[in-house]
C-alpha positions as CSV (number, residue, x, y, z in Angstrom):
1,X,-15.3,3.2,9.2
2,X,-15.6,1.4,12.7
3,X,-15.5,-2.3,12.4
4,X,-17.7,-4.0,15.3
5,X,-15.9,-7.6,15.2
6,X,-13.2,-7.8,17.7
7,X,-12.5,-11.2,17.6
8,X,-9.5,-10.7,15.3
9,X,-6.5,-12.2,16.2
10,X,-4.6,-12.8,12.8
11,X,-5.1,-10.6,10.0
12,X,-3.4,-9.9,6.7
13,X,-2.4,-6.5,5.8
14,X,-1.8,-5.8,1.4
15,X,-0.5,-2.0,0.6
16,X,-0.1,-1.0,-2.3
17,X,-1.6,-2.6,-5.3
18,X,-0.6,-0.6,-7.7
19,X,-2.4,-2.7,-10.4
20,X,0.4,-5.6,-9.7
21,X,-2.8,-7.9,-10.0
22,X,-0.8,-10.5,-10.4
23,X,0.9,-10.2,-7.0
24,X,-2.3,-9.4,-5.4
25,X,-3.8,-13.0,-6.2
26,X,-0.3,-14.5,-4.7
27,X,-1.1,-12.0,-1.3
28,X,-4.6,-13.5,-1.5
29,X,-3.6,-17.2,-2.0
30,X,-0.7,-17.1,0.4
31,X,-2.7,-15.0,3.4
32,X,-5.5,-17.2,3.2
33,X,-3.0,-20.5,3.5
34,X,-2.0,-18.8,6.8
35,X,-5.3,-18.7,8.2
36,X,-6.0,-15.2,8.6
37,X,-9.0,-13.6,10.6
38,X,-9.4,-11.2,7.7
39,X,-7.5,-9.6,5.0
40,X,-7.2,-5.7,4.7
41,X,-6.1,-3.7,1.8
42,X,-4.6,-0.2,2.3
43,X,-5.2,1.2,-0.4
44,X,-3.8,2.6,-3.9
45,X,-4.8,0.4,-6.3
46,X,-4.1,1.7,-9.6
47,X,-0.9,3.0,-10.6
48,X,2.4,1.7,-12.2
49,X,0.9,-1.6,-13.5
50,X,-1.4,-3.1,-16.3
51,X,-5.1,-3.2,-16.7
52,X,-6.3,-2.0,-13.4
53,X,-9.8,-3.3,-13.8
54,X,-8.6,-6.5,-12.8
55,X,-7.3,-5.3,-9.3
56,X,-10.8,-3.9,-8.8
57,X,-12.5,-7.3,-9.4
58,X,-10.0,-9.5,-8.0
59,X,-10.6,-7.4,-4.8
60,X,-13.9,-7.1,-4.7
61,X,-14.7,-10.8,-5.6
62,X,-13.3,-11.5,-2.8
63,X,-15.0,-9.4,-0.1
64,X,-12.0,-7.4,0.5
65,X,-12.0,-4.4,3.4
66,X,-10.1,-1.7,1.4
67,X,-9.0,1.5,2.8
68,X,-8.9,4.8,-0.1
69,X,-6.0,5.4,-1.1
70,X,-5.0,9.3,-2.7
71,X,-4.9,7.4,-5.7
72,X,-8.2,5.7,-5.4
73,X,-9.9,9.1,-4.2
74,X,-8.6,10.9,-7.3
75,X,-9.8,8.6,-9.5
76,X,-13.3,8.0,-8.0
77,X,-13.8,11.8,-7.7
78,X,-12.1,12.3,-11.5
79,X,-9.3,14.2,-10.7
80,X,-6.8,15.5,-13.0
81,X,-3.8,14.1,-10.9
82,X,-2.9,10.9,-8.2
83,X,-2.2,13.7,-5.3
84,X,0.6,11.2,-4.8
85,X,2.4,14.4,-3.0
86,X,5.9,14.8,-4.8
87,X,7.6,17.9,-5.0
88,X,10.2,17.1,-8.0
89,X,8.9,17.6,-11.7
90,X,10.8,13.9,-12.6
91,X,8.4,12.5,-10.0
92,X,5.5,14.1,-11.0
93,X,6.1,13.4,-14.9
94,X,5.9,10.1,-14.4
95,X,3.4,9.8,-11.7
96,X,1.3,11.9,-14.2
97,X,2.2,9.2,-17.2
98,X,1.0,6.2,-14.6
99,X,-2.1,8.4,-13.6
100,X,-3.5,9.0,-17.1
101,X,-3.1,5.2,-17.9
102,X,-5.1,4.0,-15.0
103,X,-7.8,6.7,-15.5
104,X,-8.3,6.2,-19.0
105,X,-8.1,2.0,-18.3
106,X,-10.7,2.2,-15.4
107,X,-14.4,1.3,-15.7
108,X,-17.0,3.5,-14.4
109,X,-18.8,0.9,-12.4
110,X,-14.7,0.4,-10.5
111,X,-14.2,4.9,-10.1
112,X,-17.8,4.9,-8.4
113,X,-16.5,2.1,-5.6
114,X,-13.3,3.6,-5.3
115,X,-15.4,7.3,-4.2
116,X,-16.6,5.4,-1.7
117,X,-14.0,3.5,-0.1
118,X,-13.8,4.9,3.9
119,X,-10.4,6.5,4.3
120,X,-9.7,4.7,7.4
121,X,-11.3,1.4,8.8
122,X,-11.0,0.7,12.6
123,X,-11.6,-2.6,14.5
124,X,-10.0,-4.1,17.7
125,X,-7.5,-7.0,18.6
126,X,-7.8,-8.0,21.9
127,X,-7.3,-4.7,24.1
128,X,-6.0,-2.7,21.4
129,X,-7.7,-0.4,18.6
130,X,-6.4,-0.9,15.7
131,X,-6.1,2.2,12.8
132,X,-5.6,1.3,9.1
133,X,-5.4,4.1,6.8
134,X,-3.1,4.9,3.8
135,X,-0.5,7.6,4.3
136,X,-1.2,9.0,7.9
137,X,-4.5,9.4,10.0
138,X,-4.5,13.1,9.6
139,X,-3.2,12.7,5.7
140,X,-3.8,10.3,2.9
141,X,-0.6,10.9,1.0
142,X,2.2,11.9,4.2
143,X,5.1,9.8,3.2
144,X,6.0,8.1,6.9
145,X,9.6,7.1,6.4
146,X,11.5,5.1,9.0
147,X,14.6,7.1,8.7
148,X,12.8,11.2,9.2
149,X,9.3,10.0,11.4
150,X,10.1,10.7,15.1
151,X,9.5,8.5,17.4
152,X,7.3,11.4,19.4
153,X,5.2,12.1,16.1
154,X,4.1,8.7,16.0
155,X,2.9,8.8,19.8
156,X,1.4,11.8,18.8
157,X,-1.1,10.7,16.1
158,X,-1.8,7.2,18.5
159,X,-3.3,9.6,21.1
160,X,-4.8,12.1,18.5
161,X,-6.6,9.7,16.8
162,X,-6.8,7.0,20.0
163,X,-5.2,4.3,18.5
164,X,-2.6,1.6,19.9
165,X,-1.6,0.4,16.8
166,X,-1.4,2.5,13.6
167,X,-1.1,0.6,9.9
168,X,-0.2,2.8,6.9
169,X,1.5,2.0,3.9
170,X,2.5,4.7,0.8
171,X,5.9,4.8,0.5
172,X,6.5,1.9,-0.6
173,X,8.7,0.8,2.3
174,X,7.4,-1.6,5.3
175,X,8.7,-0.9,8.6
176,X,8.0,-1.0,12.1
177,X,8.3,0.6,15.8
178,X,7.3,0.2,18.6
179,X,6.3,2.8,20.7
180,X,6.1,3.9,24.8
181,X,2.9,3.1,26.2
182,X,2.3,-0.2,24.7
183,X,1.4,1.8,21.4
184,X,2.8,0.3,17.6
185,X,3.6,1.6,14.1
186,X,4.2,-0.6,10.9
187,X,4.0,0.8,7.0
188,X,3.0,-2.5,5.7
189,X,5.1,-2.1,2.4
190,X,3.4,-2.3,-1.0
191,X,2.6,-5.6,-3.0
192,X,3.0,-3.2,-6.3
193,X,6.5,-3.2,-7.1
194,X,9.6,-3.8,-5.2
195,X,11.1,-2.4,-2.4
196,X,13.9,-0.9,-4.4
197,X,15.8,-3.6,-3.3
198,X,17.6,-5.7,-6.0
199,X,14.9,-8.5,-5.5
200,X,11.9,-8.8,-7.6
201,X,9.5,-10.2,-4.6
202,X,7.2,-8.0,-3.3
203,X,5.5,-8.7,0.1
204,X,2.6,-7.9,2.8
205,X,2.4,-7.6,6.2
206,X,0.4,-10.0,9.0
207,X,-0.3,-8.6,12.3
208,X,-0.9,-11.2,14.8
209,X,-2.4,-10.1,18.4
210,X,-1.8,-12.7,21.0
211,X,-0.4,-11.1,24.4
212,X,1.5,-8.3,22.3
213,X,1.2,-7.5,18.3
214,X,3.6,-9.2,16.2
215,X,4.0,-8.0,12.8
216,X,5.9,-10.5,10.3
217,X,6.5,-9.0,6.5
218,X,5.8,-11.8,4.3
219,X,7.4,-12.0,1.0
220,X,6.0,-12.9,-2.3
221,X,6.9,-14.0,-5.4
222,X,5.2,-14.0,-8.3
223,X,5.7,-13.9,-12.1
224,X,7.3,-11.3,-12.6
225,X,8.5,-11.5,-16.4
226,X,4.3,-11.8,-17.4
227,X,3.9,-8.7,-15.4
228,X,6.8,-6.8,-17.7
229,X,5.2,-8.2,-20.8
230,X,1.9,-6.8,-20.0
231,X,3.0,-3.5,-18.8
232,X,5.0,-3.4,-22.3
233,X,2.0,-4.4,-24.6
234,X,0.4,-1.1,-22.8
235,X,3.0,1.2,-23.4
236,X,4.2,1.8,-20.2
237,X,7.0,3.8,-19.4
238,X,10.4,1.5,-19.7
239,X,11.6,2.6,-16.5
240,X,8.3,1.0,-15.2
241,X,9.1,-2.2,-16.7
242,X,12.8,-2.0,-15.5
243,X,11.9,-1.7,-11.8
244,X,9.9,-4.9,-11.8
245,X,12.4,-6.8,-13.6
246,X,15.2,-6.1,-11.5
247,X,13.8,-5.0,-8.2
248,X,15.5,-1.4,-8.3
249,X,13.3,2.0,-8.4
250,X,14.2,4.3,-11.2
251,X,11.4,6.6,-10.3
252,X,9.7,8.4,-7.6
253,X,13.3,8.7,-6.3
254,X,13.5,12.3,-5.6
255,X,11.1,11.9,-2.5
256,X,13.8,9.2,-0.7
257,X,15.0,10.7,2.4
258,X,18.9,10.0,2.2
259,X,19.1,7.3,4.3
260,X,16.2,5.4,1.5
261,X,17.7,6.0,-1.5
262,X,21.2,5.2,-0.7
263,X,20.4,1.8,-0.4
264,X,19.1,1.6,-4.1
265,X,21.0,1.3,-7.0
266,X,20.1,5.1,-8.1
């Protein structure tokens, strides 16, 4: 999807949703406060949290570019699984747990946008063409870690799919390079859950385009505790719950490279 405008020089970046609804109107409030050009959302919007419905028309209410997520393509095209792309049964039992919820819990009228969300959305900043996609350009679910994603790779995919600046998100991680040639790289980070951190917060990403990109992560708070409740009242999985209420992942951990997961608790 090729956006025409090109006038953007501030623009708010949300990854992962993952049904964190509750975050995602804190994003909304907080990006608009700053002024932003536009607001983009990368995708992923189910998953993890409570009532995913509410994602869906809190994003759409508000005229909100989103880019299709794996798990947004699975569930607009009915798919038995997120395509999330672990490896390790732990992973996968859980992701399967999270997919089933938001499958069962999502209105028609919301699977029928999501099939239709563009997997990437282009537009530029100044000189520079700007990529947003999920995962990767060439793959909606690569996992781009900062500590295992050459510097060379990322080069790569700017000229393969004529970008200067690349936004993903996924993992679950934000980070940022810059690359030779006046090219950039930032994973946004996720707004879902947090960053296996010890904090609770959550955050996006603005990229501002003046002479040179600047990317600033933004964190957010938000209530927390309600979130837990909610996700209890529905039955999810504990170790869900546990995450959100003290900032560490005790899932999807067998996918961290090394350098990732030894700075979580688990």
């Amino acid at each position: 999807m090729s956006n025409k405008m090109n006038n953007y020089k501030k623009i708010a970046l949300i990854g992962g949703v993952y049904s964190n609804y509750l975050a995602l109107q804190e994003s909304l409030a907080d990006a608009k406060k700053r002024e932003v050009d536009a607001i983009f959302c990368l995708g992923d919007l189910g998953a993890f949290g409570p009532h995913p419905n509410r994602t869906c028309e809190i994003l759409r209410e508000n005229d909100i570019q989103v880019v299709q997520g794996n798990y947004d393509n699975s569930i607009g095209n009915d798919l038995q699984d997120c395509q999330c792309g672990y490896t390790d049964p732990r992973d996968n039992y859980f992701a399967k747990l999270s997919y089933d919820y938001t499958f069962e819990n999502t209105a028609a009228e919301h699977k029928r946008w999501m099939k239709n969300l563009p997997p990437e959305i282009r537009f530029t900043m100044g000189k520079y063409n700007v990529l947003l996609c999920h995962g990767s350009p060439r793959k909606m679910n690569e996992f781009l870690w900062e500590s295992t994603t050459p510097t060379h790779f990322l080069e790569k995919l700017c000229r393969d799919y004529s970008a200067d600046i690349i936004c993903a998100t996924h993992t679950g991680i934000h980070w940022q390079r810059p690359l030779p040639g006046d090219k950039y790289f930032a994973n946004v980070g996720v707004i879902g859950r947090p960053e296996n951190n010890g904090k609770t917060q959550v955050g996006y990403t603005i990229l501002e385009v003046s002479d040179t990109p600047e990317f600033t992560h933004i964190p957010i708070e938000y209530d927390f505790r309600q979130l837990a409740a909610e996700m209890r009242a529905e039955k999810l999985p504990e170790e869900f719950v546990e995450t959100v209420l003290t900032g560490w992942w005790t899932t999807c951990l067998e996918i961290l490279p090394a350098k990732e997961r030894i700075r979580g608790k688990f």
